[in-house]
C-alpha positions as CSV (number, residue, x, y, z in Angstrom):
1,X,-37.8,-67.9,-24.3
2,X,-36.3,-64.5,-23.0
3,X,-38.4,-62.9,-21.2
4,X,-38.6,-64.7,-18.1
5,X,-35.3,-64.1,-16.3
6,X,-35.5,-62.0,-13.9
7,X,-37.4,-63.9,-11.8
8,X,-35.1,-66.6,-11.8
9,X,-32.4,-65.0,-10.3
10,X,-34.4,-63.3,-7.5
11,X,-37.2,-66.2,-7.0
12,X,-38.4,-64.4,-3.8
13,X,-39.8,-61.9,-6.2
14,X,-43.2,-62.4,-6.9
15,X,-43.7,-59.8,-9.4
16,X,-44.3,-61.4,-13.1
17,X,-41.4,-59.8,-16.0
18,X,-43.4,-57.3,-17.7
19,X,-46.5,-57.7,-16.3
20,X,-48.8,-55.8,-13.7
21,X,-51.2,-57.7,-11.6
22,X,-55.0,-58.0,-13.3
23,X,-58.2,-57.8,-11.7
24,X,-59.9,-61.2,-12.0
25,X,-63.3,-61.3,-14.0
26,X,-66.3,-63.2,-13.0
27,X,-66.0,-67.2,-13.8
28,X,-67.4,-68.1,-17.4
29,X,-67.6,-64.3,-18.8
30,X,-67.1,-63.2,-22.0
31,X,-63.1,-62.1,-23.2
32,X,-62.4,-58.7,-22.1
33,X,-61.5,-56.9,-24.9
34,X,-58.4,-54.6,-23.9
35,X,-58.8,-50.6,-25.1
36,X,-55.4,-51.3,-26.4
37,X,-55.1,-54.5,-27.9
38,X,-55.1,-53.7,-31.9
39,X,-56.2,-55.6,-34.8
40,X,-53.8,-58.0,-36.0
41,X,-51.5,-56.9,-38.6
42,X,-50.1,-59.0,-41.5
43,X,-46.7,-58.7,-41.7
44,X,-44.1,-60.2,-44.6
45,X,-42.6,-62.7,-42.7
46,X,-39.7,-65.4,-43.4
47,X,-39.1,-68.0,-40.5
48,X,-35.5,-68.8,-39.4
49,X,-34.0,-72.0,-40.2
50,X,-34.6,-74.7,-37.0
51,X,-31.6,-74.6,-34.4
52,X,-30.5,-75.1,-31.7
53,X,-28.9,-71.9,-30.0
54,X,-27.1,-72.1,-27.0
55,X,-25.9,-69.0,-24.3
56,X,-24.4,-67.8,-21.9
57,X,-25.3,-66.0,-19.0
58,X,-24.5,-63.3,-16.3
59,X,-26.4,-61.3,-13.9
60,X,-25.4,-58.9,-11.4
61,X,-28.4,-59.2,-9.3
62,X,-28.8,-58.1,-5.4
63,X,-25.2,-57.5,-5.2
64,X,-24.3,-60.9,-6.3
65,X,-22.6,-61.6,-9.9
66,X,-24.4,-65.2,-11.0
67,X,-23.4,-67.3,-14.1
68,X,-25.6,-69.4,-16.2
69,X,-26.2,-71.3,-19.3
70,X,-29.3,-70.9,-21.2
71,X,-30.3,-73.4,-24.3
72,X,-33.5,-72.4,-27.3
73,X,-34.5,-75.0,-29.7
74,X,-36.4,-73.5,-32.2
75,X,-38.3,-75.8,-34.8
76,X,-40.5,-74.4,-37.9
77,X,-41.5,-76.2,-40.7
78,X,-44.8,-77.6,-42.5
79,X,-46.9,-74.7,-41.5
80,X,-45.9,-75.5,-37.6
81,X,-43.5,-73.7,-35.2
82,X,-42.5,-74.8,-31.8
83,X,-40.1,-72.9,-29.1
84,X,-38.1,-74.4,-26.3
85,X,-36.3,-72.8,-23.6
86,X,-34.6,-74.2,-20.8
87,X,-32.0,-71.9,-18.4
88,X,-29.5,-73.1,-15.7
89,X,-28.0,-71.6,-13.0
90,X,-24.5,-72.5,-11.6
91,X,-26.0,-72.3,-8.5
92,X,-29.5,-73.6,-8.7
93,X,-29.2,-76.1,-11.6
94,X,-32.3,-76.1,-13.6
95,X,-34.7,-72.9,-13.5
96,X,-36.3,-71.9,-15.8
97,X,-38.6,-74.5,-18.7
98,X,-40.6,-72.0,-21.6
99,X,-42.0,-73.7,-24.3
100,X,-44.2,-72.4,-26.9
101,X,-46.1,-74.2,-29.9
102,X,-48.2,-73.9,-32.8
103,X,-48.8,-72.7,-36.2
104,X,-48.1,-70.1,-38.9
105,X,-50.4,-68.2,-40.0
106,X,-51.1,-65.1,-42.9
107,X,-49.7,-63.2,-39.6
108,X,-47.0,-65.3,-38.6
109,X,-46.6,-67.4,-35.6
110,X,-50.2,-68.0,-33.9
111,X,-49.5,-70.0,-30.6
112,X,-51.5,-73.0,-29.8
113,X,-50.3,-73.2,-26.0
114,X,-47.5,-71.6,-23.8
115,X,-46.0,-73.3,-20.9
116,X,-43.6,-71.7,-18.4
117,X,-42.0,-73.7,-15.2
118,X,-40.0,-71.5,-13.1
119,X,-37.7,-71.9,-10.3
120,X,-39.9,-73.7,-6.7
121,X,-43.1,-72.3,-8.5
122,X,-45.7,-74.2,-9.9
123,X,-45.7,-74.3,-14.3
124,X,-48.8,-72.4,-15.7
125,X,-50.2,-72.6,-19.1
126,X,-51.3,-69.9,-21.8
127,X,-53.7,-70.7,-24.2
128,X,-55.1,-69.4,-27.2
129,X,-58.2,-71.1,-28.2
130,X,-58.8,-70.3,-32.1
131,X,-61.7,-72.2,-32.5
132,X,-63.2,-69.3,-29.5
133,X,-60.4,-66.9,-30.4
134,X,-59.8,-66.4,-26.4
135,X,-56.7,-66.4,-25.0
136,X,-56.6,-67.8,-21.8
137,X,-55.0,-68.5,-18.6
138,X,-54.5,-71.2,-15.6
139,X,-53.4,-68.7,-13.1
140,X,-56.0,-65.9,-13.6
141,X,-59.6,-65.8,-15.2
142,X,-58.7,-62.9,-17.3
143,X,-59.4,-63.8,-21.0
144,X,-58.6,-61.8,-24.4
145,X,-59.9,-61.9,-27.7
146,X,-58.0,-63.2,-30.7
147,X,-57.8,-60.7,-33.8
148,X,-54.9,-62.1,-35.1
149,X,-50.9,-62.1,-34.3
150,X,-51.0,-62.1,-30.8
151,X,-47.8,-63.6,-29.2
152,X,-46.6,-65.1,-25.8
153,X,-44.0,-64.3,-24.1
154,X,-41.9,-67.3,-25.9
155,X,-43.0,-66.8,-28.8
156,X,-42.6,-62.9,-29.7
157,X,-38.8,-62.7,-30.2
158,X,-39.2,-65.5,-32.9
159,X,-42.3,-62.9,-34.2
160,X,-39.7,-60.6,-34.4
161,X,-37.0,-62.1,-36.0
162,X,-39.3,-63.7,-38.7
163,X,-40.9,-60.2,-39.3
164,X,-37.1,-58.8,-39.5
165,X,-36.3,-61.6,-42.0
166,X,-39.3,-60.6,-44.5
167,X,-39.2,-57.3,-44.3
168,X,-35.9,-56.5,-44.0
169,X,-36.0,-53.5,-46.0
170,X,-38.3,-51.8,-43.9
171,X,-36.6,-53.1,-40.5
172,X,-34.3,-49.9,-40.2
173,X,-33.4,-47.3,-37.5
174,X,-36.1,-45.1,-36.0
175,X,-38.8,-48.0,-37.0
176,X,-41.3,-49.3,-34.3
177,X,-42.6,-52.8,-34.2
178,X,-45.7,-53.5,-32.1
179,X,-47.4,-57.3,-30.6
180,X,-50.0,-57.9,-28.4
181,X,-48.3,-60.2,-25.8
182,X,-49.7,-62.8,-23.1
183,X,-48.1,-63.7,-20.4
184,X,-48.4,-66.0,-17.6
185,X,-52.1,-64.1,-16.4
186,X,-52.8,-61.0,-18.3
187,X,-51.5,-59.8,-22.0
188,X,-50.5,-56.0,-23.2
189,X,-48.7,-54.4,-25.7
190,X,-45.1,-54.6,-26.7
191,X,-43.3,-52.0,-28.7
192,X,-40.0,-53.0,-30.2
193,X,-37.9,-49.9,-31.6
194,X,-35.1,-50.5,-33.7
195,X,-32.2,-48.5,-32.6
196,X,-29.5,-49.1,-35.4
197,X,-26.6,-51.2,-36.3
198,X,-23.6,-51.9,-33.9
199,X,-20.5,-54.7,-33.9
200,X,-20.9,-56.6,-31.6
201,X,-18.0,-59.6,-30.1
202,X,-19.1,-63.3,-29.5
203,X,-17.6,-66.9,-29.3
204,X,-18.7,-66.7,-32.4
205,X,-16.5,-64.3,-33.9
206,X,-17.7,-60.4,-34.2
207,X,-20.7,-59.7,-36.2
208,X,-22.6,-56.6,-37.1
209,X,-26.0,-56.8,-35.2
210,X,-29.2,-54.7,-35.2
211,X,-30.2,-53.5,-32.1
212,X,-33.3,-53.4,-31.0
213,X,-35.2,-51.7,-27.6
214,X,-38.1,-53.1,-26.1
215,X,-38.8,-50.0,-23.0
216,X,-41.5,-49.8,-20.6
217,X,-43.9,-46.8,-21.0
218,X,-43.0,-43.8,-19.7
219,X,-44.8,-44.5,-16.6
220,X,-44.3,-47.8,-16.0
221,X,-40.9,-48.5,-14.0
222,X,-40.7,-51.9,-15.5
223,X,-37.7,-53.8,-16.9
224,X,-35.8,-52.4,-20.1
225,X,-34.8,-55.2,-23.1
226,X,-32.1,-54.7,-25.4
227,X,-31.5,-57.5,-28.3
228,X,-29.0,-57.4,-30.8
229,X,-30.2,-59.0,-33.6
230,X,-27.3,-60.7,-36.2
231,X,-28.6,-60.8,-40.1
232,X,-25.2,-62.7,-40.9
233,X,-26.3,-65.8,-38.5
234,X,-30.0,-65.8,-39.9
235,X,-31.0,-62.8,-37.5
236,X,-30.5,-65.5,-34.9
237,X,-30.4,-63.1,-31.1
238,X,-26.5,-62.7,-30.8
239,X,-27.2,-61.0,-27.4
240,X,-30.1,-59.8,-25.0
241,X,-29.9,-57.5,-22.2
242,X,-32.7,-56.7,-19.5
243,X,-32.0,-53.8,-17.1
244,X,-34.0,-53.0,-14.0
245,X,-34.5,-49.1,-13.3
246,X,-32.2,-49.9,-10.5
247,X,-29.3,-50.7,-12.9
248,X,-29.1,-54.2,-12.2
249,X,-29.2,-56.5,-15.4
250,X,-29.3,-59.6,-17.1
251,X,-27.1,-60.3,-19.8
252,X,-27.1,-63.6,-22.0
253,X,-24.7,-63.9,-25.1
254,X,-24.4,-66.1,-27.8
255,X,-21.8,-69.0,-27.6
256,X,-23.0,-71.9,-30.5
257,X,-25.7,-73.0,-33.2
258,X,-26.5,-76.0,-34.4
259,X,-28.7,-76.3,-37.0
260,X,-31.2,-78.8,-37.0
């Protein structure tokens, strides 16, 4: 869902969110197994009710402030999970379609198949293959192996939430919470910190939220994610904020649910 924004709003930019280019392995090789990547880990987990969450959105992008509206259905239920994303601009229209499907597993959410469509580019497909526990992609011949809780890109902020939700006790300040995560050609590593609990004002009313800080490594000048996190709406994202090294950002906020 969230994590392909920045893009959007700069579609000249041909960088992926997140991601550094990969080298390419030879046609039909075996997964390359990332230094990395860990073994999965099972988490207590507890999946948020199905909704549909709708948001809204400002960026300050380029010297330009642009407006949007941004829409998630989420669906879980009989041992099956699906994720739908779909982002407008008010000056582009439609931009952004991220959807994300599968099942639950003793780790949580294991994705079948991720689909991202962005703005004049053409869609690409993730898939994770669990009968050859290989991730792989359209765009690139990269391929990883599946040990269990590996997320995309749609998929990891519902991870999150449903790892939140479970172990709630545990999901304080100071605690780290680390996914392997595949993108649109290549996967890594994603460490989530949570940094407290802070009010936080919506359409919604005000609510006490948990943040929590996805950063880049120390030496990677990638893009920064904040989400706050709100336990009294089901842990539902109240608000997410990306921020470029350059300061500009991305900012989406919470304006309804419907629960379906």
């Amino acid at each position: 869902m969230f994590f392909s924004q920045n893009q959007i709003w700069r579609p000249a930019a041909s960088a992926l969110l997140f991601a550094a280019a990969c080298a390419l392995s030879a046609a039909g090789s075996r997964p390359a197994i990332a230094a990395d990547q860990p073994a999965g880990i099972v988490h207590k987990i507890s999946l948020p009710p199905s909704a549909d969450l709708q948001y809204k959105i400002k960026a300050q992008q380029s010297g330009l402030t642009i407006d949007g509206t941004g829409q998630v259905k989420w669906q879980a239920g009989n041992g099956k999970f699906s994720v739908s994303t779909e982002t407008r601009a008010n000056l582009f229209g439609k931009v952004l379609e991220a959807n994300s499907s599968g099942d639950v597993d003793q780790f949580g959410l294991a994705p079948a198949v991720f689909n991202d469509k962005r703005f004049r580019k053409q869609p690409t497909i993730t898939t994770f293959d669990r009968q050859s526990k290989t991730i792989s992609f359209s765009t690139s011949e990269q391929t990883y192996p599946i040990k269990g809780g590996e997320q995309d890109r749609n998929s990891v902020i519902w991870q999150l939430i449903s790892v939140a939700r479970g172990s709630e006790s545990k999901f304080k300040g100071g605690s780290e919470w680390r996914f392997f995560v595949a993108g649109q050609r290549d996967a890594e590593p994603w460490v989530f910190k949570v940094v407290g609990t802070e009010k936080l004002r919506t359409a919604l009313g005000d609510v006490n939220a948990v943040h929590v800080l996805r950063a880049p490594p120390p030496d990677d000048k990638g893009q920064k994610l904040d989400i706050w996190l709100a336990p009294s709406m089901e842990w539902y994202p109240a608000k997410l904020r990306f921020t470029d090294p350059d300061g500009e950002y991305i900012e989406q906020t919470l304006e309804a649910i419907a629960r379906t």
